[in-house]
N, C-alpha and C positions, 0 to 999 in steps of 0.2 A: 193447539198450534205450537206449545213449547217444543215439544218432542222433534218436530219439522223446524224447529227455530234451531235445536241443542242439534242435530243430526248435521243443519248447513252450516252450522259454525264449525263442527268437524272437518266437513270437506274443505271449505275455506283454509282453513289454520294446515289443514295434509297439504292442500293443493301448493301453500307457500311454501312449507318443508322440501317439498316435491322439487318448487323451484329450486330452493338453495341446494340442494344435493346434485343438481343437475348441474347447474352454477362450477359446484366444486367440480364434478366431472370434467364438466368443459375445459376447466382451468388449470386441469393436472401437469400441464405439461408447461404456465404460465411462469416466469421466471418472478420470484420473491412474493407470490397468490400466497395467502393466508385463507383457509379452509376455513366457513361458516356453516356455523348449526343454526338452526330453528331454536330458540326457547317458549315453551307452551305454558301458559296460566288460566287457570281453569276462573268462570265467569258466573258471577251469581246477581241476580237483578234483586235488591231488595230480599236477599235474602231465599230468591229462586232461584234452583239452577237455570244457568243461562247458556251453558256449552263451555266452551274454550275459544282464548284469543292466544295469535302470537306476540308473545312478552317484548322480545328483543331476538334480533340476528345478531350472535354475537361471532366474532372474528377470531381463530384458533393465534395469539402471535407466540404463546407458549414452545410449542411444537416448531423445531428449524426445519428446513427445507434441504434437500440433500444440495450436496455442492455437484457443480457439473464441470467441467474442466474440460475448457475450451483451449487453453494457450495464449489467447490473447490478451496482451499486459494490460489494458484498459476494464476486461470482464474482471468487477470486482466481489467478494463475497466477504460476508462481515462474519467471523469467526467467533459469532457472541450475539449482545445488546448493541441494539443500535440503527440505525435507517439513515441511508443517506441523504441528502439535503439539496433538493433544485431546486432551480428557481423555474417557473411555470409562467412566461409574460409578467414578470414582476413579485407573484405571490409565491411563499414559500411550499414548497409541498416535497412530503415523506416517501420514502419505498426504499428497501428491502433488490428491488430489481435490479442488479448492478449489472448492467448488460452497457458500457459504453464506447465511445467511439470519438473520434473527431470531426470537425466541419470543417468547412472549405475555410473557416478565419483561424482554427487549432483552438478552438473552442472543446471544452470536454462534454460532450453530449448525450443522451440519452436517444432510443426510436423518435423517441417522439418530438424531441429539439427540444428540451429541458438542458439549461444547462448546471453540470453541478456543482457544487458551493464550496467553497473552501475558506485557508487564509491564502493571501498572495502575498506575495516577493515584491521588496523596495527596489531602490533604482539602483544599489548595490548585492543585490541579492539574496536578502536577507528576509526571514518571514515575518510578516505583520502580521501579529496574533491577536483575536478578538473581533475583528474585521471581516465577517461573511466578504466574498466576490464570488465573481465567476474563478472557476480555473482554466486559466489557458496556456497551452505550448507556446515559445519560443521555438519556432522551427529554423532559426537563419543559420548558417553554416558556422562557423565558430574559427577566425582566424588564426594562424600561429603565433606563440608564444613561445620567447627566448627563454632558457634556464638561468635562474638567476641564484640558485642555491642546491645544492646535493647534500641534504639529509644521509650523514655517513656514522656509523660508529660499528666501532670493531674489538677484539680482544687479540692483541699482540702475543705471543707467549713469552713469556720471562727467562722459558726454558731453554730461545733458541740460541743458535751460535752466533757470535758476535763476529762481525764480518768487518774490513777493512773499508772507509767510507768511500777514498780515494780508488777502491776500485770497482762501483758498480760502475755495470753495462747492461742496460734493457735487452740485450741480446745474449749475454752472458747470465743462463742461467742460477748460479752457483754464487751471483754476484750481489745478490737479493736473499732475503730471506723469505718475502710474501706478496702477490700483487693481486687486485682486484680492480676489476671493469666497472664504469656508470656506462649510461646512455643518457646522452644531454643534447637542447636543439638550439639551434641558432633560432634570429629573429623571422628568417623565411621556412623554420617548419625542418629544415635541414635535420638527420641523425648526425652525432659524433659520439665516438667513446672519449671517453677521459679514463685512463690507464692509471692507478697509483702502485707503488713498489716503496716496500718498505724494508727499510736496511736496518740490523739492529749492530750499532755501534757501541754503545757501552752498556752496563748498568743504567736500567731505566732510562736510556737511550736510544731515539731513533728516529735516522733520515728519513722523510718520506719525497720522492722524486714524482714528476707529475707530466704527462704526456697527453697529449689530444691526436687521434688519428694518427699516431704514432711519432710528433712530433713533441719534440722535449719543450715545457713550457719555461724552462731555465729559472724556474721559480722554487727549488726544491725547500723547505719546512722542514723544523726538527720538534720530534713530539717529547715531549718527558711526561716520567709519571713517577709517585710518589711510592716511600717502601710499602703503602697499600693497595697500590695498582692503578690507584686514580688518575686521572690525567690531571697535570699542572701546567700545563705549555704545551699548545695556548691555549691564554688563562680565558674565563667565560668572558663573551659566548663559545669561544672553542673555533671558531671561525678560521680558518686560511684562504685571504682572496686570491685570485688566480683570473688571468686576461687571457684571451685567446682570438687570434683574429682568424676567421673563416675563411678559406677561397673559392668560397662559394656566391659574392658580391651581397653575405648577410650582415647587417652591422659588426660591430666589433662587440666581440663576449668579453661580458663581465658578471662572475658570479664565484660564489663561494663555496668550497666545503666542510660542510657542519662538523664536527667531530666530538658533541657533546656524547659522555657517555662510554664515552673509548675508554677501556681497561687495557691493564698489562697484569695478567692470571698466569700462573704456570700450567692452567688449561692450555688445550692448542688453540691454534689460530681459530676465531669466528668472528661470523658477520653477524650484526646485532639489527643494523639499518642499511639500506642501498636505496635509496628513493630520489632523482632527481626532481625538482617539480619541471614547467613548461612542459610544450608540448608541440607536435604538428599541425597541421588545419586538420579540418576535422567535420564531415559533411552531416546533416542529421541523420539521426538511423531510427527513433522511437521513442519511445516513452518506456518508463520503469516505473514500479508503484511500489514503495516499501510496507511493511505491516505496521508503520505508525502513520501512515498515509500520506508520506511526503511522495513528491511527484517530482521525479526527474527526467528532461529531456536527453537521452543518449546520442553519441556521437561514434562516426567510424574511428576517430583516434582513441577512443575508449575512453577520453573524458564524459562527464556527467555533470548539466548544472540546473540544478532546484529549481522548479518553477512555483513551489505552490505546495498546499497538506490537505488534503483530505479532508473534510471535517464533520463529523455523526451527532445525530441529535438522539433522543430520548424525550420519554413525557412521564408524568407522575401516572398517569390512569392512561394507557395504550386500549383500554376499551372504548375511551370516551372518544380517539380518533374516528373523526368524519370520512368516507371511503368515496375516493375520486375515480375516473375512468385512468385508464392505462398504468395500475396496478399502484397508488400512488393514496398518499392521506394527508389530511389537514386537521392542522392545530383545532381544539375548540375549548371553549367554557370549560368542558367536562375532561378531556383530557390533560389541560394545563397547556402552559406553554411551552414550547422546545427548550431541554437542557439539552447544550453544544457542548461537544468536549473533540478531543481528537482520539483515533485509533489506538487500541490495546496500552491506553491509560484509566487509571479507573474503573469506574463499571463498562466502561465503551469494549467490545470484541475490538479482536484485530482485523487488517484485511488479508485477503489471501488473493494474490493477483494470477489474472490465466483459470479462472474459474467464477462462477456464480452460484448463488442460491436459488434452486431451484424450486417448482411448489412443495408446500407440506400438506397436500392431498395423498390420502391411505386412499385408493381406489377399493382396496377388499372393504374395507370401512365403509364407505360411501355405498355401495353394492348391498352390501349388506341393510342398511338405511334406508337404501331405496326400497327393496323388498317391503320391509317391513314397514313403509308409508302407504304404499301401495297395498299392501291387507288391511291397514287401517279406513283408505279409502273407500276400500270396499266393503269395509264393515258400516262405516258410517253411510254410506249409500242404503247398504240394509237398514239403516236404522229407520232412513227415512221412507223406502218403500214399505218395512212395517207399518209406521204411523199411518201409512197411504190406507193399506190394509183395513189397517183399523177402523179408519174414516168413512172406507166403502161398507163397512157392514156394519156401522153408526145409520145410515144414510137409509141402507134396505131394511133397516129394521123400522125407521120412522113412517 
């Protein structure tokens, strides 16, 4: 009977291999599917052969998955270590899958309505780190906001011609030595340029004249700088405020420009900064995902503000993870608990947004595998139609 005992423990332990190669098949085209083998341990009773059992199905997570590249800013791929983190009805659960999307509340989601975990943003904007949540969009339109400082600094040259102060004319070329444009908004969203022209008057000397929409703000500023170039006047922060009333019924502009930074080089003339802040309204347009996993909702005015970061887990033993439906693993005993870190710090990959990880199933692999279970089976079938053999001319001999 052993021999019929050692032959169905073969087909048994093929028949499972059979399954998981099948498994892997299935799943080749399954988004973050980690490919399983069979491992076989051969069985001895007391010191008889007993056949073979299967040891352990153990999970390939070595092997990446190819990225597929979709385009969309949501499909994430983790460029490394690491699994992302939903939440499942409350329980935390693992995958590799970054296939996501939004809900009808801008919930970050998964097929299956998992939603994924991050740190989230205080009531000022700001990340709170250490704190698992959901991650959710802000999708409300984003109203205008006045400029209230122009980020300026520039390099005067030392080398230019000294011009008479009493005769510039913003229409007179010739009457200027330099001018450069901002773009700044009033409180309803409005564009205006703000125009400066800069006159050089003496030795480290020089008017600067200031216009909006072409209209002279009668506020003209004189810059100095030191026999090192530095600017001395005005002294930090470098500030010149300047008012400006809209006829556009927007409140009344009050803001400044920066000038930290400004040199005077016998370089030519350069712009160093041009940066007004505010902005216009600004309707939602999407989502952006950086590679250290922060999440930012996009706007038609091309502002962008923070909702949230990504956040990757890890475990000491990734074999001891327990394997759920919809491509997905849980913490256990044997795997440890989740180490949480954020994106492309430490051991964590980066993400790579507009693509996914697809399976790491070798179909030639798997084909190959199968084949050769399949001879197995068939040998072990022989084994036990021998022992049959055997039996029947035991039987006619008696």
């Amino acid at each position: 009977m052993s021999m019929f005992n050692i032959g169905l423990s073969g087909l048994k332990t093929t028949q499972k291999a059979l399954e998981v190669t099948s498994h892997n098949i299935a799943n080749s085209s399954t988004a973050g599917f980690k490919s399983g083998s069979a491992e076989f341990a051969s069985v001895y009773n007391g010191g008889q052969r007993g056949g073979v059992d299967v040891s352990d199905i153990k999970e390939n997570f070595t092997r990446e998955g190819g990225v597929v590249n979709t385009g969309s800013a949501l499909d994430l791929a983790i460029t490394g270590k690491g699994f992302f983190v939903v939440s499942e009805n409350g329980r935390m659960a693992y995958t590799q899958a970054g296939r996501f999307d939004l809900d009808k509340d801008q919930n970050i989601i998964n097929a299956s309505g998992n939603r994924l975990q991050g740190y989230g943003i205080d009531a000022d904007g700001n990340l709170v780190p250490g704190i698992l949540t959901d991650l959710k969009i802000e999708a409300a339109n984003i109203p205008a906001e006045a400029s209230t400082e122009v980020a300026f600094s520039l390099n005067l040259s030392s080398a230019s011609d000294v011009l008479p102060a009493a005769a510039f004319d913003p229409a007179v070329g010739n009457s200027y030595n330099y001018s450069q444009s901002s773009e700044i908004f009033d409180s309803l969203g409005n564009s205006h340029t703000l125009t400066q022209y800069f006159v050089h008057t003496g030795p480290n000397t020089w008017d600067t004249h200031y216009f909006v929409d072409g209209a002279d703000l009668a506020t003209p500023s004189t810059l100095t700088f030191d026999g090192s170039g530095e600017l001395i006047a005005p002294a930090a922060p470098a500030t010149v405020a300047l008012a400006y009333n809209p006829t556009t019924g927007a409140d009344p502009m009050n803001f400044g420009v920066n000038l930290t930074n400004s040199t005077q080089f016998g370089s030519g003339f350069n712009i160093y900064e041009n940066d007004a802040d505010g902005f216009t309204a600004g309707e939602f347009a999407g989502v952006a995902v950086a590679e250290t996993g922060e999440v930012f909702a996009t706007f038609t005015n091309g502002e962008t503000k923070l909702q949230g970061q990504v956040v990757l887990a890890n475990f000491a033993n990734v074999n001891g993870l327990e394997t759920g439906n919809k491509t997905v693993w849980y913490a256990t005993n044997e795997s440890g608990a989740a180490l949480y870190g954020t994106p492309d710090a430490g051991s964590f990959g980066a993400l790579l947004s507009g693509a996914y990880a697809g399976s790491n199933v070798d179909i030639s692999e798997q084909l190959v595998d199968l084949m050769a279970f399949q001879q197995n089976y068939q040998a072990n079938a022989k084994t036990i139609s021998s022992a049959d053999e055997m039996m029947q001319i035991l039987f006619s001999a008696t």
